[in-house]
N, CA, C and O atoms as CSV, one atom per row, in Angstrom:
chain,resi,resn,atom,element,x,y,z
A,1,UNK,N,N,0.837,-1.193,0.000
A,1,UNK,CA,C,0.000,0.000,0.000
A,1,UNK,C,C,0.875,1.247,0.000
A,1,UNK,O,O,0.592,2.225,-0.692
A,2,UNK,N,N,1.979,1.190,0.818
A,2,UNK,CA,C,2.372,2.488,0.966
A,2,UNK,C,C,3.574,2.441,-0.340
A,2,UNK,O,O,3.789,3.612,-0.651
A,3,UNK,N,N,4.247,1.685,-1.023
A,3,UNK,CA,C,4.383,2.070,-2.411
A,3,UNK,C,C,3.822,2.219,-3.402
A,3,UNK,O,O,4.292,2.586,-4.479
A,4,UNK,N,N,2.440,1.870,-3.064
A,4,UNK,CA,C,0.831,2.880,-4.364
A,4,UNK,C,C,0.985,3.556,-3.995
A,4,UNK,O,O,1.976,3.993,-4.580
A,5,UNK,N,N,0.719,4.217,-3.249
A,5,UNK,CA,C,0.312,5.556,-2.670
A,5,UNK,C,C,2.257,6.332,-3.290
A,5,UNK,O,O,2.307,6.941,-4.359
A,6,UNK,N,N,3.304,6.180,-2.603
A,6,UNK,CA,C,4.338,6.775,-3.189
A,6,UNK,C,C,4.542,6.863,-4.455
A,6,UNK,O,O,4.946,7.910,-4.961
A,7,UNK,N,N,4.292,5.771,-5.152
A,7,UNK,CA,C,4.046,5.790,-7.153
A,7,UNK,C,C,2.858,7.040,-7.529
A,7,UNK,O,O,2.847,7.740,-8.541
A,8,UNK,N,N,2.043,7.065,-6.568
A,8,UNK,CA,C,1.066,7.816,-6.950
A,8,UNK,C,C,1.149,8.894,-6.794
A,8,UNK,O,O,0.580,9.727,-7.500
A,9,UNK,N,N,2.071,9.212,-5.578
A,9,UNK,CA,C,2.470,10.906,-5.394
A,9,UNK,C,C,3.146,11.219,-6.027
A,9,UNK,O,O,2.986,12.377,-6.411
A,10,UNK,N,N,4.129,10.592,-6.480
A,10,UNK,CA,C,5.642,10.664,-7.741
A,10,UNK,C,C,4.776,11.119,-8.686
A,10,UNK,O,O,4.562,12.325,-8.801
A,11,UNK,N,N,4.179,10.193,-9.472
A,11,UNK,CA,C,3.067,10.132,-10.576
A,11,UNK,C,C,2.862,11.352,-10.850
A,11,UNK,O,O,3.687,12.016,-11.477
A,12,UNK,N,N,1.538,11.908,-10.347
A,12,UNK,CA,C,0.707,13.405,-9.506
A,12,UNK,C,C,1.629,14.715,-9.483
A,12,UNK,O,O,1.128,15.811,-9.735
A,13,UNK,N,N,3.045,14.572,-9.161
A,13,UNK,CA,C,3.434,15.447,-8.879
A,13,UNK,C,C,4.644,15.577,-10.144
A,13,UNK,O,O,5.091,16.655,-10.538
A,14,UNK,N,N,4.968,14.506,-10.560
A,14,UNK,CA,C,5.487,15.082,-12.282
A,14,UNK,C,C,4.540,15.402,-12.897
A,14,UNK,O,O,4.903,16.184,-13.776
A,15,UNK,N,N,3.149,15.170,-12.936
A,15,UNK,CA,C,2.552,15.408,-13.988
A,15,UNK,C,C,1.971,16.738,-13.620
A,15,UNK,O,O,1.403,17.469,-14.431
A,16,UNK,N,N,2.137,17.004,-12.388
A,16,UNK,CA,C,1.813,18.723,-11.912
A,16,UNK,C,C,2.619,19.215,-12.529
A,16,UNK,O,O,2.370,20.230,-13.180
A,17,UNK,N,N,3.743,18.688,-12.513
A,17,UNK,CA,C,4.916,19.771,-12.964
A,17,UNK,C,C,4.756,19.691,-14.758
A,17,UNK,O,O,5.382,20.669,-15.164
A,18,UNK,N,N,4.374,19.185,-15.552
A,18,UNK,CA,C,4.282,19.054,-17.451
A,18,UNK,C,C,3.164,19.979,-17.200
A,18,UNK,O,O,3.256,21.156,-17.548
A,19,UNK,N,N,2.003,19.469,-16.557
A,19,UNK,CA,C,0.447,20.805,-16.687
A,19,UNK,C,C,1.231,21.831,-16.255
A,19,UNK,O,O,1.256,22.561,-17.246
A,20,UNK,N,N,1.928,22.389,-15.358
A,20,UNK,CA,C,2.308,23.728,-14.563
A,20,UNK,C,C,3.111,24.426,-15.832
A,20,UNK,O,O,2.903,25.534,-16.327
A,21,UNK,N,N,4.266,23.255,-16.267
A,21,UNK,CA,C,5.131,23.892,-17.395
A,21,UNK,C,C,4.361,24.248,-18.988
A,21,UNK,O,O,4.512,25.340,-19.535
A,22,UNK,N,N,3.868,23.577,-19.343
A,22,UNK,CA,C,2.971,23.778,-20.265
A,22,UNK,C,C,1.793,25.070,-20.192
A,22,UNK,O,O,1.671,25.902,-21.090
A,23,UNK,N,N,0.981,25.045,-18.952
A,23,UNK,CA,C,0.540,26.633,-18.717
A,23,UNK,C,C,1.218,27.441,-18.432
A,23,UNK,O,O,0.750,28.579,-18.392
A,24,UNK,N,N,2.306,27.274,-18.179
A,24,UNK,CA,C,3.213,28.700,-17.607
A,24,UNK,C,C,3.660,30.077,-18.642
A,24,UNK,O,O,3.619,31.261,-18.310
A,25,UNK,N,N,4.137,29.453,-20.125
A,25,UNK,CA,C,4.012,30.371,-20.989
A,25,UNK,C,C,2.886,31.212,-21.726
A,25,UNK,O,O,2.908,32.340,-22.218
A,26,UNK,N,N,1.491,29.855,-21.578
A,26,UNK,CA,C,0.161,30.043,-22.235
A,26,UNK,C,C,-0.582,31.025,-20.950
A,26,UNK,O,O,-1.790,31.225,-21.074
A,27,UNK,N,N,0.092,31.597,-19.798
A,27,UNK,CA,C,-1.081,31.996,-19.016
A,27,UNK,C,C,-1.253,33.466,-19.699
A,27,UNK,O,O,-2.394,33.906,-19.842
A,28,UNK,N,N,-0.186,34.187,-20.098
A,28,UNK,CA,C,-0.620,35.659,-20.659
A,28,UNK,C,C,-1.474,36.034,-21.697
A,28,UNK,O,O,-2.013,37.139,-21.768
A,29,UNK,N,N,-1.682,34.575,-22.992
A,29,UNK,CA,C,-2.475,34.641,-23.455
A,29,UNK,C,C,-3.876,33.982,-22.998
A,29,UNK,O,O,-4.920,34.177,-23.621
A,30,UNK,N,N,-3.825,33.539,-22.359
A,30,UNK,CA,C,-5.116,32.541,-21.696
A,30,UNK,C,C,-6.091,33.435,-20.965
A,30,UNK,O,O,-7.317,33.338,-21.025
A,31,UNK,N,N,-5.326,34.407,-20.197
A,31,UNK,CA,C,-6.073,35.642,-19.140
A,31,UNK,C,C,-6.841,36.661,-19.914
A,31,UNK,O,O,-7.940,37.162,-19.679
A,32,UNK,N,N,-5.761,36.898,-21.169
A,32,UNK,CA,C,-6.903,37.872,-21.913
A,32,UNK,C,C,-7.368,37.395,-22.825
A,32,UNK,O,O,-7.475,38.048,-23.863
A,33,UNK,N,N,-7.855,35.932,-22.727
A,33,UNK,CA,C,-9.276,35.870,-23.143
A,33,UNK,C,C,-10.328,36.653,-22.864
A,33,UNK,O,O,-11.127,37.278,-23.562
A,34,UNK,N,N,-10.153,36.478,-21.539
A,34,UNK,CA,C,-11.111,37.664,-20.574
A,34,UNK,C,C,-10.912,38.886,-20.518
A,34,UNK,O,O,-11.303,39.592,-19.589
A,35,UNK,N,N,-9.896,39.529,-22.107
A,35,UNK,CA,C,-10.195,41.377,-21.687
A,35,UNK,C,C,-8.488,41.645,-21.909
A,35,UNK,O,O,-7.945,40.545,-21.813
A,36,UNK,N,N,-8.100,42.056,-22.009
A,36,UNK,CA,C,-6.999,43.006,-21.675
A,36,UNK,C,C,-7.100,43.569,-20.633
A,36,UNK,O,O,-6.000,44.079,-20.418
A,37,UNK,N,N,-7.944,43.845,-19.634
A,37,UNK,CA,C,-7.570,44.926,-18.383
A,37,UNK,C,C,-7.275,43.437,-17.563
A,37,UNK,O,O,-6.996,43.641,-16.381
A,38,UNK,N,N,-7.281,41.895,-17.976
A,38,UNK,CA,C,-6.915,40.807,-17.208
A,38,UNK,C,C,-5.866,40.893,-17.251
A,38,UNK,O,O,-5.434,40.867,-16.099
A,39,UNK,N,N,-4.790,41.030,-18.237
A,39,UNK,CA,C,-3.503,40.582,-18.608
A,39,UNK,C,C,-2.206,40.592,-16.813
A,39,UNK,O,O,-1.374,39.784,-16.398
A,40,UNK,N,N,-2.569,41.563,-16.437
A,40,UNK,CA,C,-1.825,41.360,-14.903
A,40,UNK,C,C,-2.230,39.835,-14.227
A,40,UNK,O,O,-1.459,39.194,-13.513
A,41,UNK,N,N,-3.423,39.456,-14.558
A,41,UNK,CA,C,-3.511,38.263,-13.547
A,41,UNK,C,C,-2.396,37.098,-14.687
A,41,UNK,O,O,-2.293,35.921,-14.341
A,42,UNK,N,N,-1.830,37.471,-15.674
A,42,UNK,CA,C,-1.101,36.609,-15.656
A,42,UNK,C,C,0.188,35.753,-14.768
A,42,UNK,O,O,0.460,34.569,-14.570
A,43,UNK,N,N,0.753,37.014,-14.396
A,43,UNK,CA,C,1.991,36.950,-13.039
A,43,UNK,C,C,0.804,35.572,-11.631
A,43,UNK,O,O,1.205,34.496,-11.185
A,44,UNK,N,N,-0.583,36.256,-11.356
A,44,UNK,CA,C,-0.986,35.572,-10.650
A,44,UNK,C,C,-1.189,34.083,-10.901
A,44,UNK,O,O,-0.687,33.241,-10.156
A,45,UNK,N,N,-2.077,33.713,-12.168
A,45,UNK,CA,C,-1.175,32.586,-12.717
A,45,UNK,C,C,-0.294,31.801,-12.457
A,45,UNK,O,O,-0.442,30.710,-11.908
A,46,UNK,N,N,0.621,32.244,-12.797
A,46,UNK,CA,C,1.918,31.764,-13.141
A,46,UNK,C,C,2.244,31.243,-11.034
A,46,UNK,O,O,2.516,30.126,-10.594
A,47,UNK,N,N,2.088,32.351,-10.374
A,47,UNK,CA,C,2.298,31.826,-8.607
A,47,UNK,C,C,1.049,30.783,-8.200
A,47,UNK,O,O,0.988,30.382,-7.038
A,48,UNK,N,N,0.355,30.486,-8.890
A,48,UNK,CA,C,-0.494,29.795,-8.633
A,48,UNK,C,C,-0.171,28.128,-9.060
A,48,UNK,O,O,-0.548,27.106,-8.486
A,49,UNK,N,N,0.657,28.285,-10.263
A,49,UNK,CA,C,0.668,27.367,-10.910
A,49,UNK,C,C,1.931,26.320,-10.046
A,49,UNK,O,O,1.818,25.101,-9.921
A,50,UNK,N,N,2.790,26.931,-9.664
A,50,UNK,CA,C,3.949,26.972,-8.342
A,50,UNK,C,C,3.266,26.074,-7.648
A,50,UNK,O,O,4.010,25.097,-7.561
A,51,UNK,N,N,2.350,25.875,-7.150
A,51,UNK,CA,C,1.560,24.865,-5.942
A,51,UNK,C,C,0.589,23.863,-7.075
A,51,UNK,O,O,-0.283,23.295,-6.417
A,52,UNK,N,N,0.553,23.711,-7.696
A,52,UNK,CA,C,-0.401,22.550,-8.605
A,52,UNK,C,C,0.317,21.191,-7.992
A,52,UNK,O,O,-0.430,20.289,-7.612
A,53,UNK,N,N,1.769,21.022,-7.886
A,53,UNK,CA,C,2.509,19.999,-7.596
A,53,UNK,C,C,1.819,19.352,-6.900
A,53,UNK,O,O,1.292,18.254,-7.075
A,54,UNK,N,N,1.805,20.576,-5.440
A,54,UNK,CA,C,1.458,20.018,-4.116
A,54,UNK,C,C,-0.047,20.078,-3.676
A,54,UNK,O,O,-0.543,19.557,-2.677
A,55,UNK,N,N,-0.537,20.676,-4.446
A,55,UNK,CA,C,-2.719,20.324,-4.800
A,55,UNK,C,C,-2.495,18.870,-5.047
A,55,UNK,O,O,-2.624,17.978,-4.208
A,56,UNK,N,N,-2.113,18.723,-6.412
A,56,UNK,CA,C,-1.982,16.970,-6.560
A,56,UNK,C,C,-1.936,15.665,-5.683
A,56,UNK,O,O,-2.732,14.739,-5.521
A,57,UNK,N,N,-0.270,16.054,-5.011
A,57,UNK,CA,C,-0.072,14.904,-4.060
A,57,UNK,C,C,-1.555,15.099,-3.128
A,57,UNK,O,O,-2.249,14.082,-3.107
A,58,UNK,N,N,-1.998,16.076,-2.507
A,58,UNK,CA,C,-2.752,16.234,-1.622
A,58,UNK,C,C,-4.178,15.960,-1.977
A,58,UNK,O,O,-5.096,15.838,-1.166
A,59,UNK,N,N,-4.250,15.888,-3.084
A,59,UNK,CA,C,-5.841,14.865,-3.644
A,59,UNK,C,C,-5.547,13.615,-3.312
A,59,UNK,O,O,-6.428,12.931,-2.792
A,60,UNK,N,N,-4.175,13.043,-3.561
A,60,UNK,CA,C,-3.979,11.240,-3.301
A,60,UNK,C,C,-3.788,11.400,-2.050
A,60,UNK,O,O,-4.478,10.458,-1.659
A,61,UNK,N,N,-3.404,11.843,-1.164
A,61,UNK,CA,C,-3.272,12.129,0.588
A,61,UNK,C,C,-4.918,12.028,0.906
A,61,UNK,O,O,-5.498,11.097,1.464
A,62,UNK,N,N,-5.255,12.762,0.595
A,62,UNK,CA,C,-7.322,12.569,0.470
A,62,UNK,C,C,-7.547,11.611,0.385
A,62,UNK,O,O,-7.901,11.150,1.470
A,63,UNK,N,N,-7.555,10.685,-0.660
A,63,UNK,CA,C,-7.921,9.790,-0.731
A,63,UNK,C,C,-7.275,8.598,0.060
A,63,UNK,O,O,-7.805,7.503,0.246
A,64,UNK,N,N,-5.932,9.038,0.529
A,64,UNK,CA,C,-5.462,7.861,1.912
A,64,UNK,C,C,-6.479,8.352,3.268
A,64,UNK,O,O,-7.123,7.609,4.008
A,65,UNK,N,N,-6.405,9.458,3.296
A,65,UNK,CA,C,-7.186,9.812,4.476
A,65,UNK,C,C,-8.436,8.903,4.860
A,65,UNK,O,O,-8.756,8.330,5.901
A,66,UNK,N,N,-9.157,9.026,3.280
A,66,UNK,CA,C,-10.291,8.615,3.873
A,66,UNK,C,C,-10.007,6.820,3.745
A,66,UNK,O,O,-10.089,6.113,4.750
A,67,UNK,N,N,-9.706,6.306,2.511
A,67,UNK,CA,C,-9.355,5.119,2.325
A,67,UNK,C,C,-9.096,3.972,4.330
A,67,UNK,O,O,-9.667,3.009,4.841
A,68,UNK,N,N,-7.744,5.058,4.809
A,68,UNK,CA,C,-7.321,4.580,6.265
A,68,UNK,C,C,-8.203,5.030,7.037
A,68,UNK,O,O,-7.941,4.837,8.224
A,69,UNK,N,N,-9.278,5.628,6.803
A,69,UNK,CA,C,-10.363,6.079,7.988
A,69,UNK,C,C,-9.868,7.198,8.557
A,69,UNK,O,O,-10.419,7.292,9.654
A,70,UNK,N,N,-9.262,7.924,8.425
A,70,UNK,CA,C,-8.279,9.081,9.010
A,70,UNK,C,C,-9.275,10.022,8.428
A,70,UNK,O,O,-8.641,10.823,7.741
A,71,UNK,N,N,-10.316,10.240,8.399
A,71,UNK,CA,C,-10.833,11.694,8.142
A,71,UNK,C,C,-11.038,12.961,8.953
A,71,UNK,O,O,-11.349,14.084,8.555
A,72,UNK,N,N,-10.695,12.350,10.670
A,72,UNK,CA,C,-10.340,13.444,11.414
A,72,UNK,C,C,-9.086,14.500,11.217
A,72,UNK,O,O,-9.107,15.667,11.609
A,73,UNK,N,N,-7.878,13.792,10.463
A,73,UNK,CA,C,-7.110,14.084,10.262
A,73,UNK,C,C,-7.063,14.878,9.002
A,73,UNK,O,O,-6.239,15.752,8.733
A,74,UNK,N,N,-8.052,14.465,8.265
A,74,UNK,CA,C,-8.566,15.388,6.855
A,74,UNK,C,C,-8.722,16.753,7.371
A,74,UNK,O,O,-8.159,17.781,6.992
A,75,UNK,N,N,-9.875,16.524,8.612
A,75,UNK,CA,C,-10.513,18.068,9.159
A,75,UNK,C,C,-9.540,18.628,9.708
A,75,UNK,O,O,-9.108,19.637,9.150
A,76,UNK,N,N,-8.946,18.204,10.848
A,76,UNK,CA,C,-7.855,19.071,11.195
A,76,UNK,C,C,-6.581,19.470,10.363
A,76,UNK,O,O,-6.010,20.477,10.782
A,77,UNK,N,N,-6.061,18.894,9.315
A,77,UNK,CA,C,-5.349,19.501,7.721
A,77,UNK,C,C,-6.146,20.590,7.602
A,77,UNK,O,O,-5.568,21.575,8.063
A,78,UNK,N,N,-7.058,20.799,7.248
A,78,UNK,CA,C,-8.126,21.410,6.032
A,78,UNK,C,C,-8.269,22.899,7.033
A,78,UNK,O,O,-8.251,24.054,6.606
A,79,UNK,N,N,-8.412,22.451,8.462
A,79,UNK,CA,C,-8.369,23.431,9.298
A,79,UNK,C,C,-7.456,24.792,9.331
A,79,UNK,O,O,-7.719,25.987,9.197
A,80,UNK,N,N,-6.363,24.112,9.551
A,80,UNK,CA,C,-4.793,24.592,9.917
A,80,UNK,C,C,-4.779,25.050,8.193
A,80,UNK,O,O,-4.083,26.060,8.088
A,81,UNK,N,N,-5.201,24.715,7.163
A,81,UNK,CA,C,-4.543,25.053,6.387
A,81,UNK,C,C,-5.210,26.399,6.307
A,81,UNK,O,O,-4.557,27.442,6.335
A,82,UNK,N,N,-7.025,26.345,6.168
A,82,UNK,CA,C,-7.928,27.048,5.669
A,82,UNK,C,C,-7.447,28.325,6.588
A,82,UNK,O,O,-7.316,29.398,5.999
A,83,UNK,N,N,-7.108,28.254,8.366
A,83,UNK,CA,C,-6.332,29.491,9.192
A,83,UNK,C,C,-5.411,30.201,8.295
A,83,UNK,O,O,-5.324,31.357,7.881
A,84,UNK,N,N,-4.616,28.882,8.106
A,84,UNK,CA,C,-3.333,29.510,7.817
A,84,UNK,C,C,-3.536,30.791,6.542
A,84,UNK,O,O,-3.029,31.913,6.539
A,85,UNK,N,N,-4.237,30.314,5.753
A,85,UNK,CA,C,-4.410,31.197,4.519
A,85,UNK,C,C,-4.980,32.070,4.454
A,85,UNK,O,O,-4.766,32.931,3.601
A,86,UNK,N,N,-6.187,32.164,5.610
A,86,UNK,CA,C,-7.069,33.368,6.251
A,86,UNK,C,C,-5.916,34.864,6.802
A,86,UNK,O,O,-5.984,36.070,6.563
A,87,UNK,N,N,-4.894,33.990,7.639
A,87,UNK,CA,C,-3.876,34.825,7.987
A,87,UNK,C,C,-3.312,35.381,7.436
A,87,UNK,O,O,-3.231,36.600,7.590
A,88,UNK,N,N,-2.547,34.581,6.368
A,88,UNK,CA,C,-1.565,35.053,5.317
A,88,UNK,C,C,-2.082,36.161,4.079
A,88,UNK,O,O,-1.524,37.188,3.691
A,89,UNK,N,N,-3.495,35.463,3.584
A,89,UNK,CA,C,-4.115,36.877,2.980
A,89,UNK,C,C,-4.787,38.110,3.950
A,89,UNK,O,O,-5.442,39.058,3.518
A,90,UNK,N,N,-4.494,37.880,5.183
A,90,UNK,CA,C,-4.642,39.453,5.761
A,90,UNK,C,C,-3.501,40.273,5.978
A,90,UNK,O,O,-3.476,41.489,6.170
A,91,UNK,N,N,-2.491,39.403,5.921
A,91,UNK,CA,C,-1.056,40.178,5.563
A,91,UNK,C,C,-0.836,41.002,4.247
A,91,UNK,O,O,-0.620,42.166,3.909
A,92,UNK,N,N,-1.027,39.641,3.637
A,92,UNK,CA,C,-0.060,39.762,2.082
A,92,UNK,C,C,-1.278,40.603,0.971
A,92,UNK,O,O,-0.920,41.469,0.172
A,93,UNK,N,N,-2.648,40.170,1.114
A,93,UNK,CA,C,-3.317,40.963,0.024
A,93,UNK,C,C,-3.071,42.805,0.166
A,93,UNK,O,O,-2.863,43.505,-0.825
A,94,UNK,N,N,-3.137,43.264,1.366
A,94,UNK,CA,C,-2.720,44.675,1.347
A,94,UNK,C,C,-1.822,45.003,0.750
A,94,UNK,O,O,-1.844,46.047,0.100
A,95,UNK,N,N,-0.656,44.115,0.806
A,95,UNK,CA,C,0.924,45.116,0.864
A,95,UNK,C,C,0.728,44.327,-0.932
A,95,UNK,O,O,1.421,45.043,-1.656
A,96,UNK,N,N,0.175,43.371,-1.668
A,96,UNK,CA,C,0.615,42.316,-2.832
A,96,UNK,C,C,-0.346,41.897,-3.503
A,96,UNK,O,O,-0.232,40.878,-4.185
A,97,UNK,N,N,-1.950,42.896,-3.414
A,97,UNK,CA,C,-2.880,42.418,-3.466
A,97,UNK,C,C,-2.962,41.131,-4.371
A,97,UNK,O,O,-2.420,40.262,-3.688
A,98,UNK,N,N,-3.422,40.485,-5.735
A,98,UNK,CA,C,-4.066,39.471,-5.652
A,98,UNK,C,C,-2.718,38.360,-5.910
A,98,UNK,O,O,-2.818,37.179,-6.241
A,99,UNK,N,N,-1.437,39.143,-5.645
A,99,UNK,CA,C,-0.501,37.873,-6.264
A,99,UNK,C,C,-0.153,37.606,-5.344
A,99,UNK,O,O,0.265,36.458,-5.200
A,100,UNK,N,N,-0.138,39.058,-3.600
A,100,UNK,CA,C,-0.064,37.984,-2.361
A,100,UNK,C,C,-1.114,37.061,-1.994
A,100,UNK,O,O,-0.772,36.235,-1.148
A,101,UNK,N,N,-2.771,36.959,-2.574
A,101,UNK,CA,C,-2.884,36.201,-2.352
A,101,UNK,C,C,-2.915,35.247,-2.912
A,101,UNK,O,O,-3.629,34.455,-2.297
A,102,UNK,N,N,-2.386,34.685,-4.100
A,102,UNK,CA,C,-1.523,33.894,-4.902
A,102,UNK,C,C,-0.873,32.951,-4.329
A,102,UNK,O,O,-1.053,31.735,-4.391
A,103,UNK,N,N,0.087,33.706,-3.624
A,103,UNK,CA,C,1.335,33.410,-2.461
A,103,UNK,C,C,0.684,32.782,-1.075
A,103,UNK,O,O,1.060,31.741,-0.535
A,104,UNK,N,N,0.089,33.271,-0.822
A,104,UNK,CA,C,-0.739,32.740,0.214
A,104,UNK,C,C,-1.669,31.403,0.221
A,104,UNK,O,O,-2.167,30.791,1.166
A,105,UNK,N,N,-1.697,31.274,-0.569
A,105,UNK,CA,C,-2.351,29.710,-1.338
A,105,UNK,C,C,-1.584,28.883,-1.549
A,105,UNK,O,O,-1.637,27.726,-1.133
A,106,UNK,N,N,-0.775,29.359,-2.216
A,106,UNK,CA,C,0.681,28.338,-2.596
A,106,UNK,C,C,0.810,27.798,-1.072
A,106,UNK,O,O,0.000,26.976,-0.644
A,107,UNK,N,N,2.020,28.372,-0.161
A,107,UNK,CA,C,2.461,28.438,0.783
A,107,UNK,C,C,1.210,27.709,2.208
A,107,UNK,O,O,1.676,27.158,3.206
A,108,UNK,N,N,-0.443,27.884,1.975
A,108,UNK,CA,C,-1.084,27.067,2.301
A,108,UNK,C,C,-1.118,25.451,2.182
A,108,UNK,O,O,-0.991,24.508,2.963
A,109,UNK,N,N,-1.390,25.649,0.602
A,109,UNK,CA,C,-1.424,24.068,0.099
A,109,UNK,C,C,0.001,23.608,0.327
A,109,UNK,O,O,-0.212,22.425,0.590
A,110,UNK,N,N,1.317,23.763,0.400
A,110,UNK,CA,C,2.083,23.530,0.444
A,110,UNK,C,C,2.194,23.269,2.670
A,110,UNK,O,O,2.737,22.284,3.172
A,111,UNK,N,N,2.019,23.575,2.893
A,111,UNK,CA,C,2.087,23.063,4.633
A,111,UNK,C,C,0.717,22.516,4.852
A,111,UNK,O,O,0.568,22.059,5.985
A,112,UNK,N,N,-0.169,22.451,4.185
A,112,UNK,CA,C,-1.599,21.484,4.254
A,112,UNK,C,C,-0.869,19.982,4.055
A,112,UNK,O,O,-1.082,19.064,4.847
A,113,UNK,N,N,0.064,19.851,2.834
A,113,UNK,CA,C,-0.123,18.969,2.459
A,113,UNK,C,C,0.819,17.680,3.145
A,113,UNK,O,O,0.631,16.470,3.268
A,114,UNK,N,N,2.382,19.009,3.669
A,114,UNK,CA,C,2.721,18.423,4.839
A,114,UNK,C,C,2.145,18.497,6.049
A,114,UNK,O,O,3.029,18.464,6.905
A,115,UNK,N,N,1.363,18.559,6.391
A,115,UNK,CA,C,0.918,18.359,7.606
A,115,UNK,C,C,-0.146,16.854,7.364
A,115,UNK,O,O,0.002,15.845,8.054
A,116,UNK,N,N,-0.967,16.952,6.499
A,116,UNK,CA,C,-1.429,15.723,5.962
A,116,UNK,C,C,-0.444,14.263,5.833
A,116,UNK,O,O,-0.735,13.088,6.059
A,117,UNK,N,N,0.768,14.874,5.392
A,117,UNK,CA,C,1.875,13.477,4.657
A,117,UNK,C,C,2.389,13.131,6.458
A,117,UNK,O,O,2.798,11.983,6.632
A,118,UNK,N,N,2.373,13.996,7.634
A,118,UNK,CA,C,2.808,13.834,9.139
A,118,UNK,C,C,1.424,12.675,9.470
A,118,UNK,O,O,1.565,11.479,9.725
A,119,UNK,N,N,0.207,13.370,9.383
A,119,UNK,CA,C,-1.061,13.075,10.365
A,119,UNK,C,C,-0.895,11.703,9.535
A,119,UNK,O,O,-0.878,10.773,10.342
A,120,UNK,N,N,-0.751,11.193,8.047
A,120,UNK,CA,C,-0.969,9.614,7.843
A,120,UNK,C,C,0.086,9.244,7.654
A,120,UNK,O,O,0.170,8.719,6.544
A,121,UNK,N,N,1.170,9.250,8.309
A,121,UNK,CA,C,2.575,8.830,8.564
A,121,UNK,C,C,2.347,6.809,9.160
A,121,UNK,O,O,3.028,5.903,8.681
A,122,UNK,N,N,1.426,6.637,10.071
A,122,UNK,CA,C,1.426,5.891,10.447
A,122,UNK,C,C,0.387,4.490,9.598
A,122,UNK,O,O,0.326,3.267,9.729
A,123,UNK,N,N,-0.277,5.484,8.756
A,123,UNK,CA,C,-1.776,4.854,7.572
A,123,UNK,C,C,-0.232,4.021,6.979
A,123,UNK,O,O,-0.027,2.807,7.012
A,124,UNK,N,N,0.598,4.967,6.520
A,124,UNK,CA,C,1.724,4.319,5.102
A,124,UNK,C,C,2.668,3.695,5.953
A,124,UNK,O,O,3.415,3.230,5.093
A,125,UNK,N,N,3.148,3.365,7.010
A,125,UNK,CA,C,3.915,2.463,7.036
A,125,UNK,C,C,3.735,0.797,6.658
A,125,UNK,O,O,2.809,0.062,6.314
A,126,UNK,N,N,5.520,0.635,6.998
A,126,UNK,CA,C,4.935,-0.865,5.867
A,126,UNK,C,C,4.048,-1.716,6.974
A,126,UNK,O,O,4.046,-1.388,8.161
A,127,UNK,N,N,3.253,-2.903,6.444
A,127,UNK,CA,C,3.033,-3.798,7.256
A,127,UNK,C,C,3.813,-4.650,8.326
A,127,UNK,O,O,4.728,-5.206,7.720
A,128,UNK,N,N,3.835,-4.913,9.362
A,128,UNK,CA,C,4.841,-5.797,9.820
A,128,UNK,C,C,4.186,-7.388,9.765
A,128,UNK,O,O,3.035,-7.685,10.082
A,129,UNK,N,N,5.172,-8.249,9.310
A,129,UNK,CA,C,4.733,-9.493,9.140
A,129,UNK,C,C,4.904,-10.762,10.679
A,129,UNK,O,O,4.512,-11.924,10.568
């Protein structure tokens, strides 16, 4: 089990990285679809795209969660993360408006997802025989 689950985060998280690289040049034209006064949310984009990696692994972490019955451990992730980002965009949107909160998402999903890979630390170990 716990080398599915590692194939699967490997997996998930190269293939974050081909979608991330592949939108990364297309986001300036992609935004002004919607207008030319969009074209700035391209930069936002692009910091957004920075955390797709770690969205990924953290859909297959989800699905260990619930798989091992660990869904308390879902809520309290989801918690700490959902704070954390509440916080960070009351910092960062003033001084960075929408690319701190860009940044603030990233830097969420990114300690959500370790804190998730800690709380089912014990779901993935190996079996003992």
């Amino acid at each position: 089990y716990r080398g599915l689950v590692l194939r699967s985060q490997v997996g998930v998280f190269a293939l974050a990285i081909v979608v991330a690289a592949a939108a990364w040049p297309l986001a300036g034209v992609g935004v002004r679809v919607f207008g030319a006064e969009f074209a700035p949310a391209a930069t936002t984009l692009r910091l957004l795209l920075l955390g797709l990696p770690f969205v990924y692994v953290t859909w297959i972490l989800h699905a260990v969660a619930i798989a091992a019955d660990r869904t308390r451990a879902l809520l309290v992730v989801t918690s700490i993360g959902t704070a954390l980002n509440v916080g960070l965009n009351l910092f960062l949107i003033p001084r960075y408006s929408y690319n701190g909160a860009a940044v603030a998402t990233v830097i969420s999903e990114v300690v959500a997802m370790s804190a998730l890979m800690y709380g089912l630390r014990s779901a993935l170990r190996p079996a003992r025989a």
